[in-house]
N, C-alpha and C positions, 0 to 999 in steps of 0.2 A: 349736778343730778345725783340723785340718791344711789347706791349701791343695790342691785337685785335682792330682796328679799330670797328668803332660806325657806322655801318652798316645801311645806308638809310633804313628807314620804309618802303617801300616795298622790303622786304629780305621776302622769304619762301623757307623751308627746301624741296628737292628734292624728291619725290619718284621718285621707278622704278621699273617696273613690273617685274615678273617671266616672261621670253621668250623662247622659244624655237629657235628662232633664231634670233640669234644679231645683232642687226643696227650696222653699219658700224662708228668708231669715234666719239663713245660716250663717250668715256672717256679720258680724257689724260691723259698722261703718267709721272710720276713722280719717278727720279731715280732709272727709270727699273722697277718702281713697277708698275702695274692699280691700277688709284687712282682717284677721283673725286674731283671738289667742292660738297660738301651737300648743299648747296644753289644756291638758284637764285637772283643774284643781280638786281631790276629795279628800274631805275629812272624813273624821268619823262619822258624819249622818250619809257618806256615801262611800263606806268599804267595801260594802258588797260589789258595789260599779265598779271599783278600781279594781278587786281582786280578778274579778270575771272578766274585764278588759286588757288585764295582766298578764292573763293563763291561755291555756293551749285551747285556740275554737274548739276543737271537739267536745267537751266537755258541754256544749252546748247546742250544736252547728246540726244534732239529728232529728231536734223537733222545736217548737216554734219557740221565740225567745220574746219574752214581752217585756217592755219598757214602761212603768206606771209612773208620772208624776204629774206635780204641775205643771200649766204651763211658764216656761223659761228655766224649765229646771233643769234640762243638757238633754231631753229626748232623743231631739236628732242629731244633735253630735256624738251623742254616745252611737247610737244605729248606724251612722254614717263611718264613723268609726271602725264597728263592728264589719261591717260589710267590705270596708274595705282589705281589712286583715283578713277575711275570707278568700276575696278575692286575688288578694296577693299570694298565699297560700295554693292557690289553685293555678298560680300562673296566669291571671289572667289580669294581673295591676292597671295593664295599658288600654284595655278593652271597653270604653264607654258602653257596651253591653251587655256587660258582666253582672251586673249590680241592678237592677229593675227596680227604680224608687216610685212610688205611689203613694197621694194622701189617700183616706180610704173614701174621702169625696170624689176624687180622680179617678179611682177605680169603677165608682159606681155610675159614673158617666162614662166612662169609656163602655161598663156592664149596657146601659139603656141603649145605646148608640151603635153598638154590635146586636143587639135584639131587633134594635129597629132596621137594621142591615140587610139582617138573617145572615151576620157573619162571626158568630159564636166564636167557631174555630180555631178563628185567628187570634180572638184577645186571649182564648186556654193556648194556646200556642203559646204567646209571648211571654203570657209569666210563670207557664211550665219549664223552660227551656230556660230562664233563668238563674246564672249559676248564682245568685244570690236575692230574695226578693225581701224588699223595705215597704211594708204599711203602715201610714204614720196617723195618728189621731183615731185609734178605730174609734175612739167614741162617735164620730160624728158619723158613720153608720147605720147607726139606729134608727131604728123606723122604716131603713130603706131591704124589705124584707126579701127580694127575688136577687137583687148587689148579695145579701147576709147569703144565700144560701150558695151564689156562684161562688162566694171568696170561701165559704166551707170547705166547697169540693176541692178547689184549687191547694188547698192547705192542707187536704186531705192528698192528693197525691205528690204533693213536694217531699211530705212526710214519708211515704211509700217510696221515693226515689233517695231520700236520704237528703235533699237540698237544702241550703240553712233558710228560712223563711224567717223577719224579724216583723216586730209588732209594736206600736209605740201607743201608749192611751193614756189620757189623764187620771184613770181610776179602771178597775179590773173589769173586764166585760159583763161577770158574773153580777155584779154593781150597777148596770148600766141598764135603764132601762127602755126595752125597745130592741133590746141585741137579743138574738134568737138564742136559745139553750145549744144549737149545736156549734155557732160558731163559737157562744162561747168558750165552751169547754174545749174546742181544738186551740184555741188561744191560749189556754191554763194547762196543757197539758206539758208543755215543756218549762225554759225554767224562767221563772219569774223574777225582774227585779227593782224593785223601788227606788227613787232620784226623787231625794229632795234639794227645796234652795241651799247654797252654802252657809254655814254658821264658824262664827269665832275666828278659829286660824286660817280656813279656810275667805270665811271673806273679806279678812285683813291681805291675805297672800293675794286674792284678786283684784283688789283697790288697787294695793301697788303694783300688780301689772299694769294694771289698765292704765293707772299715774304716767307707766314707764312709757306705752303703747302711743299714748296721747303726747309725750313730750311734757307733762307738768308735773314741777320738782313739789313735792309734797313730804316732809316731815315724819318722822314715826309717831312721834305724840300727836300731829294732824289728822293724820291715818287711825291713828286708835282714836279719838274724839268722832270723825264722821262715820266712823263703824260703829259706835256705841249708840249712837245718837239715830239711826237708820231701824223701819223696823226689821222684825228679825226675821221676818218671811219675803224677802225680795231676790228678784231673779238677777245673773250676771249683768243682764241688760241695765234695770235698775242702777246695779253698780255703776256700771259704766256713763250714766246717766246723769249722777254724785258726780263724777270727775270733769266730765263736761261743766256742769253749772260753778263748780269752783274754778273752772280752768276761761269760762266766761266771768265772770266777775271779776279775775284778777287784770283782764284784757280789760273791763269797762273801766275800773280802778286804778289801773296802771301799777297794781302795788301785788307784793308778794302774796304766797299763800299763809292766811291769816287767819284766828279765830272766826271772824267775819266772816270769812270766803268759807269756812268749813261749816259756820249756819247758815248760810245761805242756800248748801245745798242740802243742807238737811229738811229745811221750810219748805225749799222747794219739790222737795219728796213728798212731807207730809199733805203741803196742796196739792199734787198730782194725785193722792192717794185716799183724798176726801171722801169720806164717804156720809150719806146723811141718812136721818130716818125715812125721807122719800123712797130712796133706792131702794135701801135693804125693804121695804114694802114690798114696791114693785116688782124685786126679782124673785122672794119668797111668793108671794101671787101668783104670779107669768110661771112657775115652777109647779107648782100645787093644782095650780088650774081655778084659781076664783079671780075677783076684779080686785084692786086693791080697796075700795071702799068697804067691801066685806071684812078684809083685817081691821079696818078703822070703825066697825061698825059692833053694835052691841050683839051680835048674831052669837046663839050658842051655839049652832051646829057644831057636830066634832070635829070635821075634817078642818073647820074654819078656826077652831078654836087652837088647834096643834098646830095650825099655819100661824097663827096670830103670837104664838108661844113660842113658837118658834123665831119669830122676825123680833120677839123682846129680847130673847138671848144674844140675838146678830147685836141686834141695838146694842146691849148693854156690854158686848166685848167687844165691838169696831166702833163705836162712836164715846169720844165725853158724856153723851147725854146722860141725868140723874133720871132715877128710876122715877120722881113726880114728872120730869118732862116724857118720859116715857108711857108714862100712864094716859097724860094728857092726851098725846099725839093719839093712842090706841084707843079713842072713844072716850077718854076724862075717866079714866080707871086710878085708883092711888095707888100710891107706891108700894102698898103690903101685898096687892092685887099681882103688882109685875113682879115682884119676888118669889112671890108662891110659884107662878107662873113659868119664873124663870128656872127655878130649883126643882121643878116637874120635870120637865124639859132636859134639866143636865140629867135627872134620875132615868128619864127612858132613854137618850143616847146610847147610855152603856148597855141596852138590850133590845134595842129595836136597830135590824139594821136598815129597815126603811128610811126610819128616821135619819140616821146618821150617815142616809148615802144623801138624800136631802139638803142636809146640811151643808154636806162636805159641796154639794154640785153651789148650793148658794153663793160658798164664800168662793169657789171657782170664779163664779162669773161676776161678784161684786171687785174681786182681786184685777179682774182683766182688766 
């Protein structure tokens, strides 16, 4: 078996609270057993997280702390984390009630569910008296306008009492649309910190955990071949995902880990991770609000037009497709058509931030 890798300087060992009720895929799964990393690998596209997770809570712990990334990018290991070192802090490590975790769908049925009671009281009770409270996913919130205003008030007196409140979302409330202007901004008032996927040393250092984790003796130059070869936006899970498919193949093969074995998992990345011109339609559609025939269709409407402009940019940076197949699928447009189109499109990203919350929600849900 290989020797531990030399773990980037900002590595810090995991905590995790005592819960009463468990966040959803916090742990993966390792030969049927629950089993974790004990660390947090950050590189430089996550100093900020290492530094903040490093230092003394206070610096943070008086007003709300928000967690922005994709998903699988450490949201709630970093939160759960977080709260636990609060809690430890506070003496209260051993206390399954210390720590009040909530996705922000959870909250907002337990909100409907005390309405329909007429027992308000008790849910501002519970997550008042919270020496620590976890909201995870506010995005999925949205929309749900009388939930947006209870979780206001509540974060409004956490704040008044001094209590750490934390916050987890794919993209900034402000960003989201459908979050009310006031939870927003109680969300943005305190400090804010972005978690992207691991890059370079960082998700060379995490292969070879996860190699170590799994039992499968894997190579340095193996290790650098299926990290280069992987693309460069995937979550630890991902990772972990790689080491699995190499670690079955050498089981079906009976043979060591091999150039083979380290394409194998790379192919079988890239078909998990297919994406066609169908989709990227359909989600840019479902998203905009029109039917996907209207992208396909010769309609100049604006709305339809920046929709359709939009889903050739997706095309033409998530798929092979040539800009003539691209033209085709989009109503039999040529290819000088999808480039104008496409270079429109990159030109208002940088100043429309409609546009590029749009985007960013697109490639969320085409990535899941």
């Amino acid at each position: 078996m290989n020797s531990p890798v030399k773990l980037p300087i900002d590595t810090f060992p995991v905590e995790r609270p005592l819960l009463k009720q468990r966040p959803r895929e916090t742990k993966l799964s390792f030969d049927g057993r629950n089993a974790s990393l004990p660390v947090f690998v950050a590189g430089d596209e996550n100093r900020l997280v290492a530094f903040v997770c490093q230092s003394d809570t206070s610096m943070w712990s008086t007003g709300p702390l928000l967690l922005i990334g994709p998903e699988g990018s450490g949201k709630t290991t970093i939160a759960l984390h977080l709260a636990a070192r609060c809690s430890a802090e506070a003496s209260l490590a051993d206390d399954p009630s210390a720590v009040r975790y909530l996705s922000a769908l959870d909250f907002a049925r337990e909100y409907a569910d005390a309405v329909a009671a007429d027992d308000i009281p008790h849910l501002r009770r519970s997550i008042d008296k919270a020496a620590v409270l976890v909201i995870e996913d506010l995005h999925l919130i949205a929309g749900k306008t009388a939930a947006q205003d209870e979780l206001t008030s509540r974060i409004d007196q956490r704040i008044q009492r001094g209590a750490p409140t934390i916050l987890t979302s794919r993209r900034l409330p402000t960003e989201t649309r459908a979050i009310r202007p006031q939870l927003a901004s109680r969300a943005v008032i305190g400090l804010t910190i972005p978690l992207a996927y691991p890059q370079a040393e960082s998700r060379l250092a995490l292969l070879r955990e996860l190699s170590l984790v799994r039992g499968v003796e894997i190579s340095d130059e193996h290790l650098a071949l299926l990290e280069a070869g992987l693309r460069t936006e995937v979550s630890v899970r991902s990772l972990d995902g790689a080491i699995k498919q190499i670690d079955l193949h050498c089981r079906m093969t009976q043979c060591g880990v091999d150039i083979a074995a380290v394409q194998s998992a790379i192919n079988a990345a890239g078909e998990l991770n297919d994406i066609d011109l169908g989709k990227i339609t359909r989600t840019v559609a479902k998203i905009w609000g029109h039917r996907t025939r209207d992208l396909r269709s010769g309609s100049r409407k604006q709305s339809v037009v920046r929709a359709r402009s939009l889903a050739m940019l997706l095309a033409r940076r998530m798929t092979p497709c040539s800009l003539d197949k691209i033209g085709d699928y989009f109503g039999g447009r040529d290819h000088s058509t999808v480039l104008h189109a496409i270079r429109k499109t990159e030109s208002l990203l940088e100043s429309d931030a409609d546009l590029s919350r749009i985007m960013h929600e697109a490639k969320e849900k085409l990535a899941a």
